[in-house]
C-alpha positions in Angstrom: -3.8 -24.9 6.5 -6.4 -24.4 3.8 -7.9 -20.5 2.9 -11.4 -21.5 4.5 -10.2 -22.8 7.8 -7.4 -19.7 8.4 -9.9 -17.1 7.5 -12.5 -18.7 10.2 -9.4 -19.1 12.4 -9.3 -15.1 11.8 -13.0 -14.4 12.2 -13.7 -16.4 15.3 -11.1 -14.3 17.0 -11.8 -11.2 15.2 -15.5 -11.6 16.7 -15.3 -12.9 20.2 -12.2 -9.5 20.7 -15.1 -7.5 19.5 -17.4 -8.5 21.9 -14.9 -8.7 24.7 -13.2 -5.5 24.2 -17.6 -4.2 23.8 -17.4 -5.4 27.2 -14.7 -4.2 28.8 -15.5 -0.7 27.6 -18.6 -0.3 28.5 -17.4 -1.6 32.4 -14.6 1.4 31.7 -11.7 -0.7 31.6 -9.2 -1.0 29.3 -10.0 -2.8 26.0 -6.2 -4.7 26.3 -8.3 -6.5 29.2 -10.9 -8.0 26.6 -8.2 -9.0 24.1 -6.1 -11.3 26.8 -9.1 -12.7 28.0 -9.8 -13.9 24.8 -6.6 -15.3 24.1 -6.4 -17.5 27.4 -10.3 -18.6 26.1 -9.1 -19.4 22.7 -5.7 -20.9 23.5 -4.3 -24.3 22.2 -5.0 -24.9 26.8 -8.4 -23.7 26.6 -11.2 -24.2 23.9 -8.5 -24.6 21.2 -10.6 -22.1 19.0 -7.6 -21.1 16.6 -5.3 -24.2 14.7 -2.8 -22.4 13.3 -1.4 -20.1 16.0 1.9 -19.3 14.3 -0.5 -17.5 11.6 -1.9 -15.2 14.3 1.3 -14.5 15.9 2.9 -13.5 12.9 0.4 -11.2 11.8 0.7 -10.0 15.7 3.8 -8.8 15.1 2.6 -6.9 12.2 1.0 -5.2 14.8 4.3 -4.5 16.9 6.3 -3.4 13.9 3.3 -0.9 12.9 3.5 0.6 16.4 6.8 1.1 16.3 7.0 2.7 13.2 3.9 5.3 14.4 6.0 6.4 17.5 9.0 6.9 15.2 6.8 9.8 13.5 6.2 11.4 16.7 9.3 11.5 17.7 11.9 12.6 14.9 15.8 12.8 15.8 14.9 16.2 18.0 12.8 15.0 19.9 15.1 11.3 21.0 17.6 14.5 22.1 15.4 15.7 24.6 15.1 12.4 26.3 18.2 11.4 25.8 18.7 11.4 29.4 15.5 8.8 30.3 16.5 6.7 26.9 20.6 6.3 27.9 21.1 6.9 31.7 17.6 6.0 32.9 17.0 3.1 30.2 20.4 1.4 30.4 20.5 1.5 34.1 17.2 -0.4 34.4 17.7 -3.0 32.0 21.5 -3.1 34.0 20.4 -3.3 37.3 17.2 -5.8 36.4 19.4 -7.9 34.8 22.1 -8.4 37.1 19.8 -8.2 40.3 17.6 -10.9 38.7 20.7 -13.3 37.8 21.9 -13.5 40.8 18.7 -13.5 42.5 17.9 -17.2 40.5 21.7 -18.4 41.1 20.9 -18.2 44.7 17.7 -20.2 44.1 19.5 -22.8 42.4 18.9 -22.0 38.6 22.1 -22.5 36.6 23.8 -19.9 34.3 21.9 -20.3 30.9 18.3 -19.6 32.9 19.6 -16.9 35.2 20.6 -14.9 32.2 17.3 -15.4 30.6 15.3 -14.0 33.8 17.4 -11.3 34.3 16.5 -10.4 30.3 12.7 -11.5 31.1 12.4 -9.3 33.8 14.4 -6.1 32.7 11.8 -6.2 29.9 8.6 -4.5 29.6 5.8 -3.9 27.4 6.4 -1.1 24.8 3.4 -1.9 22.6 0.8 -1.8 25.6 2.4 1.6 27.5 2.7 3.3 24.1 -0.8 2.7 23.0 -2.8 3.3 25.8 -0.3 6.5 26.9 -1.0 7.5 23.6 -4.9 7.5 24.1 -4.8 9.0 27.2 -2.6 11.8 25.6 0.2 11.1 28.4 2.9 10.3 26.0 4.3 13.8 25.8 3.9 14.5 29.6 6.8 14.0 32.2 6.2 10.8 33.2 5.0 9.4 29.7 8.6 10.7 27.9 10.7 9.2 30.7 9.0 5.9 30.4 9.1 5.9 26.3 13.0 6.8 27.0 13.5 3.5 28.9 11.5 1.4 26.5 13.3 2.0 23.9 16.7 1.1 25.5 14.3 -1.8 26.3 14.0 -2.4 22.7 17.4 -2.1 22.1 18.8 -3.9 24.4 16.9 -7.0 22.8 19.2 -7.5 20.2 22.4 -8.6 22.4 20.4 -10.4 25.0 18.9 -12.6 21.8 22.1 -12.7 20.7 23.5 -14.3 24.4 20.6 -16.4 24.9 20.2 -17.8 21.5 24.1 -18.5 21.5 23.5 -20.3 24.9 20.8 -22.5 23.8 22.9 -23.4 20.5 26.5 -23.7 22.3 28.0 -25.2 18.7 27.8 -21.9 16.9 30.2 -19.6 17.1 31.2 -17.8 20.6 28.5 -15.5 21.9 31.0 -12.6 22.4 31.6 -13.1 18.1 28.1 -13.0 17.6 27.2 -10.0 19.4 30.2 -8.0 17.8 28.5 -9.4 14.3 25.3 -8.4 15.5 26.1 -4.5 16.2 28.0 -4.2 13.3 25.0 -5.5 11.4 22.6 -3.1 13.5 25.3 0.1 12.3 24.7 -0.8 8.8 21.1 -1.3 9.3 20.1 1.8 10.7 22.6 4.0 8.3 21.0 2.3 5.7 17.2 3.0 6.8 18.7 6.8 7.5 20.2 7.2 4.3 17.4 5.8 2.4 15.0 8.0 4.8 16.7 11.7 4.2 17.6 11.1 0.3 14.8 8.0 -1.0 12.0 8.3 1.0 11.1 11.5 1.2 11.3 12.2 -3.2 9.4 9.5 -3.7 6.9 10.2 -0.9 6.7 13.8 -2.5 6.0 12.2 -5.6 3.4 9.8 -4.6 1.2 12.7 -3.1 1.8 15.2 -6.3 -0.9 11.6 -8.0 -3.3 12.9 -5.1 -4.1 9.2 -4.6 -5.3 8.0 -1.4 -4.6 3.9 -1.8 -0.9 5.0 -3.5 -0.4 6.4 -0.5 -1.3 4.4 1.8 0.5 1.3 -0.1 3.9 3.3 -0.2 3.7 4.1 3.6 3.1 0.1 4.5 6.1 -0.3 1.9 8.2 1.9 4.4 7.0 0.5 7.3 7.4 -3.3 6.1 10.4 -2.7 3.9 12.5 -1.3 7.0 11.2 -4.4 9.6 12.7 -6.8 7.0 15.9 -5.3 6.6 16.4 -5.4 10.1 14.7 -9.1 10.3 16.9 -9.7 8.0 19.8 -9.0 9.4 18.9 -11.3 12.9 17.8 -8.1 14.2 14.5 -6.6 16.0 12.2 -6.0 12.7 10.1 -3.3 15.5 13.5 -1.5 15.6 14.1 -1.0 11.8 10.5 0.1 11.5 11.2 2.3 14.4 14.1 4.0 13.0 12.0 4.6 9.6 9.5 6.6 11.3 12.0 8.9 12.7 13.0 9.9 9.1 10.0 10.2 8.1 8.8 12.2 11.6 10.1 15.6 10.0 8.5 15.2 7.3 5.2 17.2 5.7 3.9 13.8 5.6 3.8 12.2 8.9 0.8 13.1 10.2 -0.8 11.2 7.0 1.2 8.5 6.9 0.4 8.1 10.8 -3.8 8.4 9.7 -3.0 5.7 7.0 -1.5 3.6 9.2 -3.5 3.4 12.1 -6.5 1.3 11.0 -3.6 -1.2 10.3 -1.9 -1.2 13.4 -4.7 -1.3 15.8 -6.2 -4.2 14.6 -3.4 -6.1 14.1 -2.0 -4.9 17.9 -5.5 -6.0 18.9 -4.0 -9.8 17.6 -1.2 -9.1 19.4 -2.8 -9.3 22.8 -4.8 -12.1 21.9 -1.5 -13.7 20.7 -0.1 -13.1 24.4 -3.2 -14.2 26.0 -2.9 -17.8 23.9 0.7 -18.3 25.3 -0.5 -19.8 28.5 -0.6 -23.5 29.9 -3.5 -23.2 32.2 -3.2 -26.6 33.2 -0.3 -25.8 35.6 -2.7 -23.0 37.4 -4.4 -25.5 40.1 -1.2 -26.6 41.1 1.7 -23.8 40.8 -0.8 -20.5 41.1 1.0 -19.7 44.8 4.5 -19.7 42.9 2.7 -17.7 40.3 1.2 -15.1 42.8 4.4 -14.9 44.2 6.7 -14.3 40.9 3.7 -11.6 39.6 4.3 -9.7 43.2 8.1 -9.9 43.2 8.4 -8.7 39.4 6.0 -5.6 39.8 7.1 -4.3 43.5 11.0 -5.0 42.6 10.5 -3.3 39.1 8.7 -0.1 40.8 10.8 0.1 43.2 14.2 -0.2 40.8 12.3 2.2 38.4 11.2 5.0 41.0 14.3 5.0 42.9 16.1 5.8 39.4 13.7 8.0 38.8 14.5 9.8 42.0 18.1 9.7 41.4 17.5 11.6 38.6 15.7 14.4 40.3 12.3 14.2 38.8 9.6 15.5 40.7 8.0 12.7 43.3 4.5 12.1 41.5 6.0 12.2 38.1 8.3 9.2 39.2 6.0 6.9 40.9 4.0 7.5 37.8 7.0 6.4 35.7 7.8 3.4 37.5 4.1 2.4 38.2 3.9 2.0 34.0 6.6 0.2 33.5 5.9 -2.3 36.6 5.1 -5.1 34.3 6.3 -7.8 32.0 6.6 -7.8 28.1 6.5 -9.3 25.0 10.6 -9.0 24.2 10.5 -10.6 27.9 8.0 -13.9 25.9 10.0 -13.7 22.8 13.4 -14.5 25.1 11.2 -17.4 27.4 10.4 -18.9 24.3 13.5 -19.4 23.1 14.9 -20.7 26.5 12.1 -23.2 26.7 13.1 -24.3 23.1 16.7 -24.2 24.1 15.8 -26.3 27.3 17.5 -23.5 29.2 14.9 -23.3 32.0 12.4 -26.4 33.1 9.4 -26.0 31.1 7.6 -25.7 34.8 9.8 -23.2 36.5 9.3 -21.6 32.5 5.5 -21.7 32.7 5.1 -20.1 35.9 7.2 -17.2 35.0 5.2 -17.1 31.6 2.0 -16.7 34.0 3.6 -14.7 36.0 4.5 -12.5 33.1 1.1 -12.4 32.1 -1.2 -11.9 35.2 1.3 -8.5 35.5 0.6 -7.6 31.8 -3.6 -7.9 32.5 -3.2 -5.8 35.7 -0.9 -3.5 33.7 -4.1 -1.8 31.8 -5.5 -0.7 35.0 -2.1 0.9 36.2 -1.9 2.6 32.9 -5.4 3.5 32.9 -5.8 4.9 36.5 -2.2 5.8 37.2 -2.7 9.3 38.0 -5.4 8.7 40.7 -3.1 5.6 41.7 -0.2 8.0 42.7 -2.1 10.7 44.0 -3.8 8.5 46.7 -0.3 7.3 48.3 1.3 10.7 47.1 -1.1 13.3 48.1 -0.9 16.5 45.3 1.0 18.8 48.8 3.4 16.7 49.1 4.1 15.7 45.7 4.2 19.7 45.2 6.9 19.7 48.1 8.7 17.2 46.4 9.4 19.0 43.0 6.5 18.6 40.9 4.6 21.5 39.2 0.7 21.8 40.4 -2.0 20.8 38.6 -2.0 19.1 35.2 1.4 18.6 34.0 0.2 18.8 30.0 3.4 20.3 28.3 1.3 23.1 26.5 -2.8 24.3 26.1 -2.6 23.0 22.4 -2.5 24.8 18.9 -5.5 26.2 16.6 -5.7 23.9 13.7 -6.0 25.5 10.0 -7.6 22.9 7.5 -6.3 24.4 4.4 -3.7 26.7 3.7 -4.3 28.7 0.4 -4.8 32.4 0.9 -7.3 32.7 3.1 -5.3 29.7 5.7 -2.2 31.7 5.4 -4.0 35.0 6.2 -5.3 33.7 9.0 -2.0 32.0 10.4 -0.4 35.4 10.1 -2.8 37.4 12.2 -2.2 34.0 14.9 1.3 34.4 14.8 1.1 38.6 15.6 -1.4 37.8 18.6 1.1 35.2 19.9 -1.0 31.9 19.4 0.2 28.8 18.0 -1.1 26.6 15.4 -0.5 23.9 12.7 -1.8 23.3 9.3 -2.8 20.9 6.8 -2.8 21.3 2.8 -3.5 18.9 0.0 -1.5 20.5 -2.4 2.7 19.1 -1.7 3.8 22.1 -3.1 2.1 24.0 -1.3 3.5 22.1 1.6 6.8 22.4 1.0 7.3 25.6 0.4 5.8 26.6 3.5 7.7 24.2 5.6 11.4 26.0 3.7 10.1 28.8 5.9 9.5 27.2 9.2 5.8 26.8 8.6 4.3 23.9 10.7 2.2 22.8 7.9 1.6 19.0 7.2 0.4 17.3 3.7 -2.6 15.5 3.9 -6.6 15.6 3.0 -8.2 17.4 6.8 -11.5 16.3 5.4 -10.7 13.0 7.1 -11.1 12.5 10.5 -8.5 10.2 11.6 -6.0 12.9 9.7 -7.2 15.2 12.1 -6.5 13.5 15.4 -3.0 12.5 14.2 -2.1 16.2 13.6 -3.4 17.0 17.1 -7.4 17.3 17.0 -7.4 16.1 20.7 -4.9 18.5 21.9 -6.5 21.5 19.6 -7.8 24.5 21.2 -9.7 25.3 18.3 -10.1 24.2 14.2 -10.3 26.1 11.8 -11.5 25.1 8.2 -10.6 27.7 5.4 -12.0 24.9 2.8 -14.0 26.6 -0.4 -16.2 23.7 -0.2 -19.2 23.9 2.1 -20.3 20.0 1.2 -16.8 18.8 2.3 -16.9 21.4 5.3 -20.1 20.0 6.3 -18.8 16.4 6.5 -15.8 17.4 8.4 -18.2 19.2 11.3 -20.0 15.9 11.8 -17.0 14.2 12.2 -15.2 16.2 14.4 -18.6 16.7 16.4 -18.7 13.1 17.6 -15.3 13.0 18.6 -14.7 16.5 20.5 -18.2 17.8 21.3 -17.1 20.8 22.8 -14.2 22.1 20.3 -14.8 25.5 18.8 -14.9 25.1 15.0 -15.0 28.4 12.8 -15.9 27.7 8.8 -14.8 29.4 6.4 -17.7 29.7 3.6 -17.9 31.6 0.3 -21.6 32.9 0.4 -24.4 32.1 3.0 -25.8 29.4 0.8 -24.8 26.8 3.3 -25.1 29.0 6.2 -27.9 27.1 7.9 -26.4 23.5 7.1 -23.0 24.5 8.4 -24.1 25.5 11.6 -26.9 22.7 12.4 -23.6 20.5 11.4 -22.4 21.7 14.8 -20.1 24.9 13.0 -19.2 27.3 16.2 -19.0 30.7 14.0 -19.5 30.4 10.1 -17.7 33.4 8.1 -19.3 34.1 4.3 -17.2 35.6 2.8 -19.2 37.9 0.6 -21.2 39.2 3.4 -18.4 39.6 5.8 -17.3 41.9 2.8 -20.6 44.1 2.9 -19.8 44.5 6.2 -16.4 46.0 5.7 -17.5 48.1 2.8 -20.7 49.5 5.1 -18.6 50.0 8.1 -16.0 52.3 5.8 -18.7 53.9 4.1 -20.0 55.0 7.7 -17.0 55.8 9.4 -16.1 58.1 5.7 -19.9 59.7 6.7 -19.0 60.5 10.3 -20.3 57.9 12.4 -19.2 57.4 15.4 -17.1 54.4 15.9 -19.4 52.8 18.5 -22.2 53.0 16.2 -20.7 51.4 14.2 -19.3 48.4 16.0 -22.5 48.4 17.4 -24.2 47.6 14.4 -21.9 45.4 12.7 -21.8 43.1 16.1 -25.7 43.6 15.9 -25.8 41.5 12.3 -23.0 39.0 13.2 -25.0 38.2 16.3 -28.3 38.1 14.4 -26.4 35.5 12.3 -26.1 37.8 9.2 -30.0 37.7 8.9 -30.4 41.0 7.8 -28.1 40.7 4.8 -28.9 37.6 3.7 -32.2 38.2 1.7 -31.7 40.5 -1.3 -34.2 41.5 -3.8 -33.6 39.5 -6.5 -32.0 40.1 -10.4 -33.1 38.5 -13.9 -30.5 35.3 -13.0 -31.2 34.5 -9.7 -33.5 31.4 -10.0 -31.6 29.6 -6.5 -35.3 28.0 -5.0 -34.1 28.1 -1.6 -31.8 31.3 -1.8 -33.5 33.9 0.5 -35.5 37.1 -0.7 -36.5 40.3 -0.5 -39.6 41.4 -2.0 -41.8 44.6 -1.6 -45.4 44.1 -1.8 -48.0 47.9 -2.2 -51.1 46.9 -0.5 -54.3 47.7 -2.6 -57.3 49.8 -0.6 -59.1 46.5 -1.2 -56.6 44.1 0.2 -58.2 41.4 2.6 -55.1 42.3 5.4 -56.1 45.8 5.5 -56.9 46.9 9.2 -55.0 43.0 10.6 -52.6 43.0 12.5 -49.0 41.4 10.9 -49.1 39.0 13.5 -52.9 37.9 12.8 -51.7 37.2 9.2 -49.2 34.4 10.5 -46.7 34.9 7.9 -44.0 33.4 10.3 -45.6 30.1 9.6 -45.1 30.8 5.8 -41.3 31.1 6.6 -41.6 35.0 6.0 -40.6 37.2 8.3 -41.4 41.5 7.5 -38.2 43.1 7.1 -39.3 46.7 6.6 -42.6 48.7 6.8 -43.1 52.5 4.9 -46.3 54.3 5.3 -46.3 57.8 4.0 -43.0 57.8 3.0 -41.9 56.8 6.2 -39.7 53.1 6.4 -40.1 51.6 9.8 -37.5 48.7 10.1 -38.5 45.2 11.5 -42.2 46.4 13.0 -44.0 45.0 15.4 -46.8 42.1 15.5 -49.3 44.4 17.1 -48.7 46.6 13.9 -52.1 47.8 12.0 -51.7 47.4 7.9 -53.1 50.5 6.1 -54.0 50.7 2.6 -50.8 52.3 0.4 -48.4 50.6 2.6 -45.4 49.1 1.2 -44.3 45.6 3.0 -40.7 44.5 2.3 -41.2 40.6 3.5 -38.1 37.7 3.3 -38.4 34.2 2.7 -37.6 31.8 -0.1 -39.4 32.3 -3.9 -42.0 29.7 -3.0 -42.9 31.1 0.7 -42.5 34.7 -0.6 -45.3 33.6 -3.2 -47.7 32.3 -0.7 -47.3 35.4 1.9 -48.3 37.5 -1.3 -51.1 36.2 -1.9 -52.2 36.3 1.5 -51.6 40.0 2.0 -53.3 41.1 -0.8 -56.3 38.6 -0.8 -60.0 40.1 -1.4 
């Protein structure tokens, strides 16, 4: 296909999913929804809007393999040993007992060998790329139900490789013996993965460490595709899953400093490409054979996702897991996916099913991935109307909210004043994580346990891959107010209501940092006039509650009172606030007004200080009488301090 015609090929669909998935959104339902629809629209069955669909499914599995490789960050060789028990004994026994209960299931119906084995693969099968993603959104993946079901997928995933193996060996019977071929194929999958691990613990990580030392953004972001891409192939290469060698990269890269910016570089990759992917899936479809097989349809879709909860929540049970958390489990995994197309493809190539009995389990397949979004999306309130939260309590489960922990303050920056700051946390018992541009930095913290992460904070989607979402509060110990500012507004539009404390040298930016949306800003040199003021009183013998008194006083006050200083021969800052004291002449025009008659507030001047007679009265009132002799200290910028002068001491 020429350039012109695959790029409009790209932009048809890359417009209509927009609109769609605007749609979809805005109706609260999952935007997955959108992208199938406009894959059954733009289907070779349909409008026939896209010519070349081998193009878009290959760049849809771009989208698979960049998926996989995001969830191997998260979850780092530690974390596969806590849910070891949901990967091997509840993973394998589902894919077992699917399998087998399917195969002989479609002997009894009259299919032959070859096509029972490929439904008992099809429906032991679901979708990892959907249940990953949107548990990810929803920020379920790390709760009880969410790791159990990420344990079985990836047996899922595993289990790909032999039934590939057995099904492309039954649809070529010349080749060699499918019981030779699948001992070729593990051996190859050994050497693959000890490969990618090798190359992971001793390659990757020097080179990553390198890369960032250039403090180059695109570099980056080019080496981490390289990883990402360069592991898929080997696998590919190797007749293997290329999502499982990208997979296995991210692990080795999950306990890393660098994983959480990899993960940001990534993502803009991965979710348009995984938006493809369901547009791919939607594309499979015949829809002629709807007006004629949709009860056989209806009744595959029903069978697959009541005998796959059932299998999974009775496993689940088995197992002991508390009540709601397993109908949770088995409610998201109550679907088909697209390993399960991948095997149906190759049977219908293989002629190893009737391409009508192959087509009605491909729409069967995926009416139960577009109903699938809604059981992800709503599968809390699902559960809890047939399992009411008493008995669900009864059964096992823990109350409430089952989020594994309240979340962890996040430190932009770790230089001296990050590091303080993380100290004082770590006496008072809190927990946080950290992000630093400089690797060095980075890695010498992490040789001491630190939970500090290389990347740039200033960015936001760096920030939600180290846990924005999940943060109880950020903190940015930055020494640049401009890139503090941008961060605010960032942050502001995605977590409205998360405290954010800034760090700032002076009060120069003061004003700009908190209309940015800044909870508490701390200058630096005035937090230091503080300290100094509050030692000098306590040396004098004042109280302690005087003094806390009036050092909560200014912070409340937003360091007002400390903020305009009379100014030296090199201050010329225009906008930097002043002090200046201005002697009122016997003939001054405000002689015998009132301060609030004279409207300086409207000037931008506000009358810090008052001394008649020798006598200083701090902060007077409007209803105060000028006199002539008096001295008035007044604040406010050069220009506005100019303009109130003149007005005070007008004839």
């Amino acid at each position: 296909m020429h350039a012109p015609e695959a790029f409009y090929d790209l932009l048809m669909l890359l417009l209509i999913a927009v609109g769609a998935a605007a749609v979809f959104l805005r109706l609260r339902l999952p935007a997955v929804l959108g992208y199938l629809a406009v894959g059954l629209a733009a289907g070779p069955s349909a409008f026939a809007l896209v010519q070349d669909v081998e193009t878009i499914r290959s760049l849809a599995e771009l989208g698979v393999v960049l998926l996989l490789f995001t969830i191997g960050l998260e979850m780092s060789l530690p974390a596969l040993a806590r849910i070891r028990g949901a990967l091997l004994g509840l993973g394998g026994a589902e894919v077992v007992i699917a399998s087998v209960v399917t195969y002989f299931a479609a002997r009894a119906m009259g299919i032959d060998v070859p096509g029972a084995v490929v439904l008992g693969g099809v429906v032991a099968m679901s979708s990892t790329a959907m249940v990953t993603k949107q548990l990810t959104d929803q920020l379920e993946l790390g709760q009880h139900h969410g790791r159990s079901a990420l344990g079985v997928l990836l047996f899922q995933d595993l289990a790909v490789v032999p039934f590939l193996v057995i099904v492309s060996g039954l649809a070529n019977p010349g080749e060699s013996p499918i019981a030779v071929a699948l001992g070729i194929a593990l051996v190859k999958g050994a050497l693959a993965l000890g490969a990618i691990l090798v190359a992971g613990r001793f390659l990757l990580r020097p080179a990553l460490t390198g890369v960032a030392a250039l403090q180059s953004r695109e570099l980056f972001t080019l080496t981490a595709l390289g990883v990402a891409l360069g592991s898929a192939w080997l696998t590919a290469s190797l007749g293997l899953s290329p999502a499982l060698g990208a997979f296995v990269a991210g692990i080795m890269l999950g306990e890393s400093p660098y994983r959480h910016t990899i993960e940001a570089e990534i993502r803009p990759f991965r979710d348009v490409l995984l938006a493809l992917f369901f547009v791919s899936i939607g594309m499979l479809l015949d829809l002629s054979i709807l007006p004629v097989a949709w009860p056989w349809i209806l009744l595959l879709f029903g069978a697959l996702v009541v005998f796959k909860f059932a299998l999974v929540f009775l496993l689940c049970r088995l197992a002991r897991m508390p009540l709601e958390a397993g109908a949770r489990t088995a409610l998201v995994l109550a679907h088909g996916g697209e390993f399960g197309f991948a095997l149906l493809t190759i049977a219908l190539d293989g002629d190893l099913l009737p391409p009508d009995y192959g087509q009605a389990v491909l729409a069967a397949l995926l009416l139960s991935m577009a109903v699938a979004p809604l059981a992800l999306r709503f599968n809390r309130a699902i559960v809890q109307w047939f399992v009411p939260p008493a008995a669900a309590n009864a059964a096992g489960a823990a109350p409430g909210p089952d989020n594994e922990s309240a979340g962890a303050v996040l430190l932009v920056g770790f230089g001296r004043v990050g590091q303080q700051v993380a100290r004082l946390l770590d006496e008072a018992g809190l927990t946080w994580n950290a992000i630093d541009r400089d690797p060095v930095r980075v890695q010498n913290a992490r040789a001491s346990g630190a939970p500090v992460t290389y990347g740039d904070g200033t960015h936001l989607n760096l920030l939600e891959a180290a846990g924005l979402n999940r943060a109880r509060a950020l903190a940015l110990t930055l020494d640049d107010p401009d890139a503090a500012i941008r961060t605010i507004h960032q942050v502001r539009t995605a977590q409205p209501d998360l405290p954010i404390l800034v760090r700032a040298p002076d009060d120069g930016h003061l004003n700009e940092l908190l209309d940015a949306g800044a909870t508490e800003v701390i200058p630096e040199t005035l937090e230091a006039s503080l300290m100094v003021a509050s030692h000098l009183m306590f040396l004098l013998g004042q109280s302690t509650d005087d003094v806390m008194r009036r050092i909560r006083s200014v912070r409340h006050d937003r360091y007002e009172m400390l903020r305009a200083l009379f100014p030296g021969s090199e201050d010329a800052d225009p906008e930097r606030l002043e002090m200046r004291a201005v002697t009122l002449p016997g003939a001054a025009g405000s002689v015998g007004e009132s301060i609030g008659a004279l409207g300086l507030d409207a000037l931008g001047v506000q009358v810090a200080t008052l001394t008649r007679a020798g006598t200083r009265t701090d902060a007077p009132d409007d209803g105060t009488t000028l006199a002539p002799g008096d001295v008035v200290v007044i604040t406010g910028t050069p220009a506005a301090l100019d303009r109130a002068e003149k007005r005070l001491i007008r004839r």
